[in-house]
MIFIMAR-250679 format. One record per residue: residue number from 0; residue in three letters; y, x negated, z of N, C-alpha, C, O in turn. Coordinates in pm, whole numbers, m for minus. Each point is the difference from the previous one (the first is absolute). Layout:
BEGIN
PT/NUM/ALA/Y/X/Z/Y/X/Z/Y/X/Z/Y/X/Z
...
***
This chain:
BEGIN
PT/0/UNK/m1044/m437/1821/m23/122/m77/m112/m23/m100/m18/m89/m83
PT/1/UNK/m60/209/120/m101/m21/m109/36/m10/m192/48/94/m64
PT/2/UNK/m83/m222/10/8/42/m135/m137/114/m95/m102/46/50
PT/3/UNK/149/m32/m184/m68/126/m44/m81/m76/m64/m108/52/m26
PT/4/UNK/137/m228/m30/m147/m26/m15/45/m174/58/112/m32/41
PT/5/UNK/m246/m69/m54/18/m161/62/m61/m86/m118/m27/m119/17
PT/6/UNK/14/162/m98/m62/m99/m138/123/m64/m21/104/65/m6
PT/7/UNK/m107/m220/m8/86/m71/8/5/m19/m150/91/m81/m21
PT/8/UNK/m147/120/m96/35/20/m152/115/120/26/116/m12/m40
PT/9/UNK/m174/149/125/93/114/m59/152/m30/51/101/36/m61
PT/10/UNK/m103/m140/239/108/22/35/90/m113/m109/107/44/m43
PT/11/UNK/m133/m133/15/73/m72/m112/22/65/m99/94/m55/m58
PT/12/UNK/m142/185/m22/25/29/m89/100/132/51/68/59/m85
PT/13/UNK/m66/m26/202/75/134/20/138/m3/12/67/103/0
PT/14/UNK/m6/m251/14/212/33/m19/m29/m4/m221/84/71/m55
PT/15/UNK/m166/m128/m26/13/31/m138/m12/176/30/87/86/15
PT/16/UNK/m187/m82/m14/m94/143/m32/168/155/93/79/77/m56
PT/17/UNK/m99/m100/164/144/39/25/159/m28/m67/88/85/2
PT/18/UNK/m74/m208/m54/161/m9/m129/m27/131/m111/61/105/m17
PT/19/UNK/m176/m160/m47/m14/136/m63/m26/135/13/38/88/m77
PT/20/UNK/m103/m75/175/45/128/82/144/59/m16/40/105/m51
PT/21/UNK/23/m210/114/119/45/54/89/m5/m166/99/74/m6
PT/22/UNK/m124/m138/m91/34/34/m113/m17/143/m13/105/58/m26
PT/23/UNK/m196/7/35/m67/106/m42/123/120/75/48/97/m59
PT/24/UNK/m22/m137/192/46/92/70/167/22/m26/70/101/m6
PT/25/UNK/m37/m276/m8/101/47/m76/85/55/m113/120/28/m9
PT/26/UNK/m251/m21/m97/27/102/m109/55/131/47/108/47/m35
PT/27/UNK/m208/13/130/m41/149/78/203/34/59/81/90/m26
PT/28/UNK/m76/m220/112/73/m27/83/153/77/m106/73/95/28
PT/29/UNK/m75/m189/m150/126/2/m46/4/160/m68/100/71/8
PT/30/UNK/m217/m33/m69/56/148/m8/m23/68/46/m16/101/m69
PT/31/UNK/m8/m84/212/37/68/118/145/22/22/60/107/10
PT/32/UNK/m1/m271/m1/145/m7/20/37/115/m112/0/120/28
PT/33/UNK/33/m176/m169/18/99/m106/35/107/m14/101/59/m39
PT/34/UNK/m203/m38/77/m9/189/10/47/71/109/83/91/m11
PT/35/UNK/m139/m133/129/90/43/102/159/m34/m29/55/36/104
PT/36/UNK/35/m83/m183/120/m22/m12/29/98/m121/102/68/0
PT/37/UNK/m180/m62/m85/52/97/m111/m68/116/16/5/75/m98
PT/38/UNK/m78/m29/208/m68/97/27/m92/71/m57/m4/123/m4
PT/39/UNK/m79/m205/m44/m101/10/m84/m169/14/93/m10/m76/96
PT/40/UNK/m84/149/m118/m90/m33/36/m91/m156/15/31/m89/m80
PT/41/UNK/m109/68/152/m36/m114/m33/m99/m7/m62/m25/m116/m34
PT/42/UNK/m81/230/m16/m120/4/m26/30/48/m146/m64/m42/m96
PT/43/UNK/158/125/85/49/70/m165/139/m40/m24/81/m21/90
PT/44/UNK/m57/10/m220/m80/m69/m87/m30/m96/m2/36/m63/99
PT/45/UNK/m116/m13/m199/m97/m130/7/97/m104/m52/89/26/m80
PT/46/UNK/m109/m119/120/112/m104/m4/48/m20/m126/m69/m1/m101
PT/47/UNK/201/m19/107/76/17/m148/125/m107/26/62/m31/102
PT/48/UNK/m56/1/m204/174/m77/m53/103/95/43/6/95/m79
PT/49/UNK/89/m86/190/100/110/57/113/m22/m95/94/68/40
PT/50/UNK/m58/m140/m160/91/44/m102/m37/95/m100/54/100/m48
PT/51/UNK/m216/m188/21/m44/122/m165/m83/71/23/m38/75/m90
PT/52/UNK/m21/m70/215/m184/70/25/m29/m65/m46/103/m14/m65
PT/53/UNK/m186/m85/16/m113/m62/m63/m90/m18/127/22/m72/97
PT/54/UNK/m116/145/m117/m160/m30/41/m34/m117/20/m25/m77/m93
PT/55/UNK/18/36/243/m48/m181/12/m131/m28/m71/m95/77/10
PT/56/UNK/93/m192/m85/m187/19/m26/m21/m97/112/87/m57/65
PT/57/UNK/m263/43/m52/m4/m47/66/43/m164/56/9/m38/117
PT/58/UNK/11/m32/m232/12/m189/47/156/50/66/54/m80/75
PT/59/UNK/3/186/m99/155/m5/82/m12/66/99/101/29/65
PT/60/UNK/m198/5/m33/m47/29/173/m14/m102/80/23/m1/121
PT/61/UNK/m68/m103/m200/m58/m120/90/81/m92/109/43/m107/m42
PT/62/UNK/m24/132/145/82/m62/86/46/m166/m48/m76/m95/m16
PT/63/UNK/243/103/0/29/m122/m41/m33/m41/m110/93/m33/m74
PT/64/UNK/m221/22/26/m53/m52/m134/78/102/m121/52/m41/m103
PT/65/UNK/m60/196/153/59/58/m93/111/m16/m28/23/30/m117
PT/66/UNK/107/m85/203/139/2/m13/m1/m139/m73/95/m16/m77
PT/67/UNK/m172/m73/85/1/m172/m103/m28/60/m154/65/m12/m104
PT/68/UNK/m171/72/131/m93/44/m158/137/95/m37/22/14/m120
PT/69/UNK/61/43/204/119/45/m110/90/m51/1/75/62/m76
PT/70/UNK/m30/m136/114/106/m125/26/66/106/43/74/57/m80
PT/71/UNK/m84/m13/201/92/103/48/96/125/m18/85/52/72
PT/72/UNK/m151/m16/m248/64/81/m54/m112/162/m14/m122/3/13
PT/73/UNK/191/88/m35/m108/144/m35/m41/m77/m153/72/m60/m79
PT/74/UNK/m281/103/75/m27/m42/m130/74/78/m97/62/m55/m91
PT/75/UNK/m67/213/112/86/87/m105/118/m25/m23/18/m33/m117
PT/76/UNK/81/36/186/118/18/m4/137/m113/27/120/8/m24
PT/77/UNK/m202/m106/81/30/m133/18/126/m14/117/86/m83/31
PT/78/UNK/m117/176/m1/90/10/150/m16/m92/130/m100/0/72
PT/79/UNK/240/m95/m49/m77/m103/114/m55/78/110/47/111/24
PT/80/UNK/m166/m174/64/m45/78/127/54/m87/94/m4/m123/10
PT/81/UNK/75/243/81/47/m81/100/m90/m120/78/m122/m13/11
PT/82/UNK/233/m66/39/m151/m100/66/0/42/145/m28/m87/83
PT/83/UNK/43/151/m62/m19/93/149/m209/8/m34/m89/m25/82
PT/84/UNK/78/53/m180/m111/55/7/m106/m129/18/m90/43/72
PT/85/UNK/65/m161/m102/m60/m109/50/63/m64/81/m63/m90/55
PT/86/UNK/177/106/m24/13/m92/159/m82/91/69/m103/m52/42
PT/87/UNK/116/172/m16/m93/123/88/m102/m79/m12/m19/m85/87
PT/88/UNK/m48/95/m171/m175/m61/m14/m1/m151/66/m81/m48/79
PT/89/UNK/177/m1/m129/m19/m155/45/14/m6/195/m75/m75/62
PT/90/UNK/143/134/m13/45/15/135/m125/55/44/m44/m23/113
PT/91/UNK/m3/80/m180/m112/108/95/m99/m83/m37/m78/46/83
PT/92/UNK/10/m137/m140/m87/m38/m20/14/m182/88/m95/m64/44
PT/93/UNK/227/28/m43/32/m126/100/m34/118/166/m52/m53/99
PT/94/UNK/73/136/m97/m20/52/150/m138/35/35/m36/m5/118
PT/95/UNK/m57/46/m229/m140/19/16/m61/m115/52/m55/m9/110
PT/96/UNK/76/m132/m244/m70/m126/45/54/m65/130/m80/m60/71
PT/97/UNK/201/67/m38/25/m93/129/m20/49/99/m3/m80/93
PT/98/UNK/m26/256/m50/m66/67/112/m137/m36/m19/m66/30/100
PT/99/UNK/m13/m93/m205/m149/m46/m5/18/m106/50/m74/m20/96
PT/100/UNK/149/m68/m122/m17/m116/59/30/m38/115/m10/m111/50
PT/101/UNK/57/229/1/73/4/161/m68/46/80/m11/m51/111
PT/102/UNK/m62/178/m154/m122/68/114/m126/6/m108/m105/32/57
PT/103/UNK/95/m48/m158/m145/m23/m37/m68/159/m7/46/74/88
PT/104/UNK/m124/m26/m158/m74/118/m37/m6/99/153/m113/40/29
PT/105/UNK/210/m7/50/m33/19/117/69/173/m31/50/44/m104
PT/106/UNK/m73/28/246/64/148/m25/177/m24/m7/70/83/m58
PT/107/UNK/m20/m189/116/132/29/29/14/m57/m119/32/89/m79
PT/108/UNK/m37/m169/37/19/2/m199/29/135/m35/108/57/14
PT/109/UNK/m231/m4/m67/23/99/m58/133/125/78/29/103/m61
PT/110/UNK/21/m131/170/102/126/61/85/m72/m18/94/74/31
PT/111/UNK/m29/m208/m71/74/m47/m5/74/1/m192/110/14/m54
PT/112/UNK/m229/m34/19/22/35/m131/36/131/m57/61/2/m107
PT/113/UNK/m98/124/176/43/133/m9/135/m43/62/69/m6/m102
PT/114/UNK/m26/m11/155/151/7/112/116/m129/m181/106/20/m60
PT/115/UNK/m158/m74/56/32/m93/m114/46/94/m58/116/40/0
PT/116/UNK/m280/35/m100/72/50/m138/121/131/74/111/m1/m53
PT/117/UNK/m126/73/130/113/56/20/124/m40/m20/78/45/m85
PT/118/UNK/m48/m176/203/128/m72/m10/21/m42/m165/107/m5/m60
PT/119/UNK/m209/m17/21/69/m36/m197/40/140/m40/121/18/m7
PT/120/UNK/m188/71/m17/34/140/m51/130/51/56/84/47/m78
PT/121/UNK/m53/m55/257/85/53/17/141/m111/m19/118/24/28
PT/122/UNK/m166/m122/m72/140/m118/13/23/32/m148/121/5/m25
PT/123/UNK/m207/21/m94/81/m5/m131/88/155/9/104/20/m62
PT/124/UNK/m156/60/133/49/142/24/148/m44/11/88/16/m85
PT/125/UNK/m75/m88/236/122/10/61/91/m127/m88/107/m28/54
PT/126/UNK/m134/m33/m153/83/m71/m41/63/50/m144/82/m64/m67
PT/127/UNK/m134/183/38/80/94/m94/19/152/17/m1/93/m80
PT/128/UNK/19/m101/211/13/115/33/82/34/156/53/103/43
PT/129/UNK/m68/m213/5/67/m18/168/m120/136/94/72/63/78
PT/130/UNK/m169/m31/m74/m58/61/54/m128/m107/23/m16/m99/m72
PT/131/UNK/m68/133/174/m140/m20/82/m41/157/6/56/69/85
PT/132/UNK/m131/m22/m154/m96/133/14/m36/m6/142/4/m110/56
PT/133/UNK/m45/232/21/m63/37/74/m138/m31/m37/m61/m95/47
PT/134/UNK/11/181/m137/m128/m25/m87/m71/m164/34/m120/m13/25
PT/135/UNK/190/m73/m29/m45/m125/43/69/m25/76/52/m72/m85
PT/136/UNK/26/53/195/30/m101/94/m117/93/133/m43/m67/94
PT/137/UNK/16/181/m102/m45/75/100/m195/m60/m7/m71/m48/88
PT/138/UNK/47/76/m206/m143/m101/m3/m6/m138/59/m75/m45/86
PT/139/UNK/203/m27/m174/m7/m138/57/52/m33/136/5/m123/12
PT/140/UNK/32/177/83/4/4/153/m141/34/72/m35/m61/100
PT/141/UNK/m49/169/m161/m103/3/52/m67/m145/m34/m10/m78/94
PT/142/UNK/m44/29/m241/m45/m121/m54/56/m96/108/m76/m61/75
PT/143/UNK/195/49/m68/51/m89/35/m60/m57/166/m43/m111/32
PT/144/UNK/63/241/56/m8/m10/130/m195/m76/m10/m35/m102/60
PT/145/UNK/m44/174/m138/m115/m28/4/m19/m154/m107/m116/m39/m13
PT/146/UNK/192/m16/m35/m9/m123/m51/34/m116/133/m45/m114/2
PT/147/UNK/130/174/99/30/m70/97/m112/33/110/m34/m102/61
PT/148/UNK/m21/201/m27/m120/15/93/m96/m109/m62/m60/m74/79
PT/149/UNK/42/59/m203/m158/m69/m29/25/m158/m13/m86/m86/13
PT/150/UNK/271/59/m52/14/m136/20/6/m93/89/70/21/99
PT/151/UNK/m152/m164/m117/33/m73/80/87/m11/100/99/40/m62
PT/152/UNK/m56/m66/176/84/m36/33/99/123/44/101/m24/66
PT/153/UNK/m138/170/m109/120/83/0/m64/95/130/13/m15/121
PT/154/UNK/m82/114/m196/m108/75/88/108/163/4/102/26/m63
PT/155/UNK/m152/27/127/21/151/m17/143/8/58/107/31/m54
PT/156/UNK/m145/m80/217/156/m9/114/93/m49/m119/60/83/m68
PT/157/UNK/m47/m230/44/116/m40/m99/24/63/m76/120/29/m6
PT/158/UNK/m232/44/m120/64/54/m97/49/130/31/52/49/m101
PT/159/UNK/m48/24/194/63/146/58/143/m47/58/97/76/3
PT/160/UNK/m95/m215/43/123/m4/47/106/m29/m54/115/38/22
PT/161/UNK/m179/m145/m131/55/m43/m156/68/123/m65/122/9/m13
PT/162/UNK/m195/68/m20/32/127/m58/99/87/56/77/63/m72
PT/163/UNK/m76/m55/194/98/89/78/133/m138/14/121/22/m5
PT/164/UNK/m153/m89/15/147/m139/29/68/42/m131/111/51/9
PT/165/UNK/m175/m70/m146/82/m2/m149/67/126/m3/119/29/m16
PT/166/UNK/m208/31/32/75/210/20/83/m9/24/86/2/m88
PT/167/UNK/m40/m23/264/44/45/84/158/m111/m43/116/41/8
PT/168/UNK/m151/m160/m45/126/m106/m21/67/49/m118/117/35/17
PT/169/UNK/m178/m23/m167/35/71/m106/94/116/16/106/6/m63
PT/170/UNK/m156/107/168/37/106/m15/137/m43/102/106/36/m51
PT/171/UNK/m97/m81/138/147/m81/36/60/m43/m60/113/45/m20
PT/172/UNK/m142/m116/m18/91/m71/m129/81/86/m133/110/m24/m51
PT/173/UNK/m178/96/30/m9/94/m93/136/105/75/119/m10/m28
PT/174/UNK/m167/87/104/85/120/126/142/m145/29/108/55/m25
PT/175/UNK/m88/m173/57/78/m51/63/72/m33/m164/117/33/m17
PT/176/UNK/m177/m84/m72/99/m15/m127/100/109/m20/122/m13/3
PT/177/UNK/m205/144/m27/46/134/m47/131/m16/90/101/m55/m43
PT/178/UNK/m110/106/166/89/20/151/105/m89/m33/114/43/16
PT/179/UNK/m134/m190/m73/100/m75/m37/108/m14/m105/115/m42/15
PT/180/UNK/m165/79/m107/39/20/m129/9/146/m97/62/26/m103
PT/181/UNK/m146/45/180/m4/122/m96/m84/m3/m77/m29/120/m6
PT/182/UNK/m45/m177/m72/m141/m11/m118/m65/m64/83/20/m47/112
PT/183/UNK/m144/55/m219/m146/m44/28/m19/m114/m28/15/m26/m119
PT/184/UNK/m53/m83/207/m12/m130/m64/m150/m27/m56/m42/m41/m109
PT/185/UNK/m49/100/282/m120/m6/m59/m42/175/m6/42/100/58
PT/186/UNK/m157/m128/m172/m51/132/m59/m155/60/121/m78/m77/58
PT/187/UNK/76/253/m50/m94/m16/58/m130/m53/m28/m74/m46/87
PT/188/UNK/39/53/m238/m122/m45/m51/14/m194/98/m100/m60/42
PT/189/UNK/228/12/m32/m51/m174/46/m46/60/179/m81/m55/74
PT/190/UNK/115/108/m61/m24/55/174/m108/39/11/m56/m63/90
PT/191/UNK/m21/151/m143/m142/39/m35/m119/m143/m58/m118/m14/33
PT/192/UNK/194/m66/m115/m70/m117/m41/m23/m90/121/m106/m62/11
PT/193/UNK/192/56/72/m47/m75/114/m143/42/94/m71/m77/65
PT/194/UNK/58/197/m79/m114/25/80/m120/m110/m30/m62/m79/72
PT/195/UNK/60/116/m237/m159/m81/m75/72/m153/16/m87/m67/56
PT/196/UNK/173/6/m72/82/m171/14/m56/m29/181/m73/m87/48
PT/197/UNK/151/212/21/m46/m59/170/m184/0/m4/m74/m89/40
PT/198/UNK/49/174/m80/m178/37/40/m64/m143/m61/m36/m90/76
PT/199/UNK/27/80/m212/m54/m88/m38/m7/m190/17/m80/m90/m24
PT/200/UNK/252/111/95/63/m173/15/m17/0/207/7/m105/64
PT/201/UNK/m26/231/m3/20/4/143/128/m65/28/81/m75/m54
PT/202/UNK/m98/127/142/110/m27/121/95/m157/m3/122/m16/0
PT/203/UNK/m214/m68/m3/m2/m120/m37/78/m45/m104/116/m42/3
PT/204/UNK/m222/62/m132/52/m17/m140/158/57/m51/65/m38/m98
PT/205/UNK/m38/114/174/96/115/m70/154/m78/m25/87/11/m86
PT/206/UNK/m102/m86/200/162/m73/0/m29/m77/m165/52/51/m100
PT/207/UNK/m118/m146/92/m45/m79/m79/13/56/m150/47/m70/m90
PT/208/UNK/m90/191/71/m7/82/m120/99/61/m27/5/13/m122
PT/209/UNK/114/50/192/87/64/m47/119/m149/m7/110/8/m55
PT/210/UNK/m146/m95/101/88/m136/0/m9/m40/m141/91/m5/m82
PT/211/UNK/m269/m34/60/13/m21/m185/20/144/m63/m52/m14/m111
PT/212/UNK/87/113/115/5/83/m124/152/8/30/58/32/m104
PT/213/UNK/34/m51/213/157/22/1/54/m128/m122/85/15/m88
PT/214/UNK/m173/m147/122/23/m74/m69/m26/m30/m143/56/m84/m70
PT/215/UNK/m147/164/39/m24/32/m141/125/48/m49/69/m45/m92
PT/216/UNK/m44/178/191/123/82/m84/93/m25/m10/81/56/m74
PT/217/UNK/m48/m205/185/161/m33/m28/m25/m86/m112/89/m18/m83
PT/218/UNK/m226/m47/69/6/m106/m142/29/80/m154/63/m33/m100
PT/219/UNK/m124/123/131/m55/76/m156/173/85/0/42/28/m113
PT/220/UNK/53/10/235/108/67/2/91/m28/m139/20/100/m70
PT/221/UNK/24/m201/35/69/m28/m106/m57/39/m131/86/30/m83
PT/222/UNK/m214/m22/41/m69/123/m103/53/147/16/12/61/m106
PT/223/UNK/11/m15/188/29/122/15/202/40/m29/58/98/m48
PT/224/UNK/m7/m236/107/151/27/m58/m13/m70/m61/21/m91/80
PT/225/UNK/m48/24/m201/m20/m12/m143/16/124/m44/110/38/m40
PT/226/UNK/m250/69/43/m13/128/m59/92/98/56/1/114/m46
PT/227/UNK/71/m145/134/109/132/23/117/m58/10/72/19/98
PT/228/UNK/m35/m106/m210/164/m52/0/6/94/m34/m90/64/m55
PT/229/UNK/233/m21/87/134/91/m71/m53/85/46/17/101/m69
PT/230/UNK/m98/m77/184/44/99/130/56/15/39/42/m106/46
PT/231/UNK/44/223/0/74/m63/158/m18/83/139/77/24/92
PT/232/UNK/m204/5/m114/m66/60/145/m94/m196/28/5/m105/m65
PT/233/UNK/m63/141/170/m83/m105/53/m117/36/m76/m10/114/m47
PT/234/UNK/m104/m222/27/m78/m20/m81/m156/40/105/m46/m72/89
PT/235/UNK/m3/190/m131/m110/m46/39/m137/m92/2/m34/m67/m98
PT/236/UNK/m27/71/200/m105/m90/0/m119/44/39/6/7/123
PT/237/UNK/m133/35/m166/m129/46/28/m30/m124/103/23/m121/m11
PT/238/UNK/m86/203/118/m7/m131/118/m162/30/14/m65/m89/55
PT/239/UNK/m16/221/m106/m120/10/27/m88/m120/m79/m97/m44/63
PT/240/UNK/123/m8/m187/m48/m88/m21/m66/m126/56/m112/m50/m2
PT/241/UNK/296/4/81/m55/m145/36/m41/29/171/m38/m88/77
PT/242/UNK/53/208/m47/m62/17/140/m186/9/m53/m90/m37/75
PT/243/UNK/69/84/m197/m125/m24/m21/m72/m139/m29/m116/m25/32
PT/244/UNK/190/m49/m90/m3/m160/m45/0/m58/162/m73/m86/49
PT/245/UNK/153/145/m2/2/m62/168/m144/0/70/m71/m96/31
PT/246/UNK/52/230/m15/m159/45/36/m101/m81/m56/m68/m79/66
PT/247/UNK/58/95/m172/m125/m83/m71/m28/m134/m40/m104/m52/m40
PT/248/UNK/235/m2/61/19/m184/64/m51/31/130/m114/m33/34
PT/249/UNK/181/85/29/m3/m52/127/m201/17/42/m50/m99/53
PT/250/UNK/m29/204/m75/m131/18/m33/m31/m121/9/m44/m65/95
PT/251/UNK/95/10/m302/m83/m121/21/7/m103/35/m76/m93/m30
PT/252/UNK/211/88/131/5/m127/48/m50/m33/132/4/m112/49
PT/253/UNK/m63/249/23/m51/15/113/98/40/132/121/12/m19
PT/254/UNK/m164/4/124/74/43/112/135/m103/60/111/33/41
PT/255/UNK/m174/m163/m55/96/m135/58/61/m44/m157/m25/m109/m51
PT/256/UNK/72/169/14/111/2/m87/158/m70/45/57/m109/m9
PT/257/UNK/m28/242/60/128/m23/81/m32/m172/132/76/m91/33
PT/258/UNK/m188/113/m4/21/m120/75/7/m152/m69/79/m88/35
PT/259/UNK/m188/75/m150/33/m105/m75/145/13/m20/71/m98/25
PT/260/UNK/m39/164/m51/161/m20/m87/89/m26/137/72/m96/26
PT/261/UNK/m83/147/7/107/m60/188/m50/m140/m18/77/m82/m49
PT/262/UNK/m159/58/73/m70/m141/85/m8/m93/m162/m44/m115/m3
***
């Protein structure tokens, strides 16, 4: 694949020059999440402290740097900020640089990195809220399928088949839970997420990726009944997350993933 440039200064400097990027995006990223949850515009109003309004100035815009320079508190009002809001930045900016260092200034970079910031936006969504928007999982299936046409190793055939395999298994799983039990185990937003997970990981990748993100969720599971002792319904679990953590390992660990790990 053609890269967008071959100066061997720029390509060394492009997984830095991309971290901060992806700093940048995950500012964007986290109040996207935000607002879409409290239903706020994203463009009005201008970024504020959500206890007192206070008007960000600018050094508390600054990705990361701003949440140190306040030791994590609102300057006005001294309200802690959640740390939701720099892990966002920090995640999105570890996913910018290691897709540089994986495909290098090339086009599937950049579609891969759109398909990314989605999965961050729509994973902080669904982890306070138990929803995956339409709004994004329907972009990131298109992204997705075309992150798998331009990748190595995947090509158009795989990633169409990828995409239709996750669907089509999800939405079984999903129809065969219900039929079994009566509720929903999985949500349609995770059934829809498979399209952009199959497209982008193919046909191939897919076992591999929903293997690490199941395993994420049984690790991270005991966080979640922590926070819902003295329930006594069953505890849910946002699974769009680590099916996204699944996807974007599995990316960068390449296609023979699953085979290293057998062998």
């Amino acid at each position: 694949m053609t890269p967008f440039f071959t100066d061997p200064f720029l390509v060394r400097l492009f997984p830095w020059l991309t971290g901060l990027l992806g700093l940048v995006l995950g500012s964007f990223y986290s109040v996207c999440a935000h607002r879409y949850v409290t239903g706020q515009s994203i463009v009005l109003p201008p970024s504020h402290c959500p206890a007192c309004g206070h008007r960000l100035s600018w050094w508390e815009l600054l990705p990361l740097a701003g949440y140190l320079l306040a030791r994590g508190r609102c300057a006005a009002c001294g309200v802690r900020i959640p740390l939701g809001y720099p892990l966002l930045e920090i995640v999105s900016a570890a996913w910018a640089a290691l897709l540089a260092l994986r495909f290098g200034p090339t086009p599937v970079f950049a579609v891969l990195l759109a398909v990314g910031g989605l999965f961050i936006v729509a994973s902080a969504i669904d982890l306070r809220t138990f929803l995956l928007p339409n709004r994004l999982t329907y972009p990131a299936a298109v992204l997705g399928i075309a992150a798998g046409w331009l990748s190595p190793g995947v090509g158009l055939t795989a990633a169409a088949w990828g995409a239709a395999g996750g669907f089509v298994m999800f939405w079984l799983l999903a129809r065969g839970y219900r039929a079994l039990r009566g509720i929903d185990g999985l949500g349609g937003g995770d059934v829809k997420l498979m399209l952009s997970i199959g497209g982008m990981c193919g046909v191939a990748g897919l076992p591999m990726a929903i293997l690490m993100g199941s395993v994420a969720a049984l690790a991270c599971s005991p966080f979640f009944l922590i926070g819902g002792r003295g329930k006594a319904t069953a505890i849910p679990i946002p699974f769009g997350p680590f099916l996204c953590f699944g996807a974007m390992a599995q990316v960068l660990l390449g296609q023979d993933a699953l085979a290293r790990l057998l062998s």
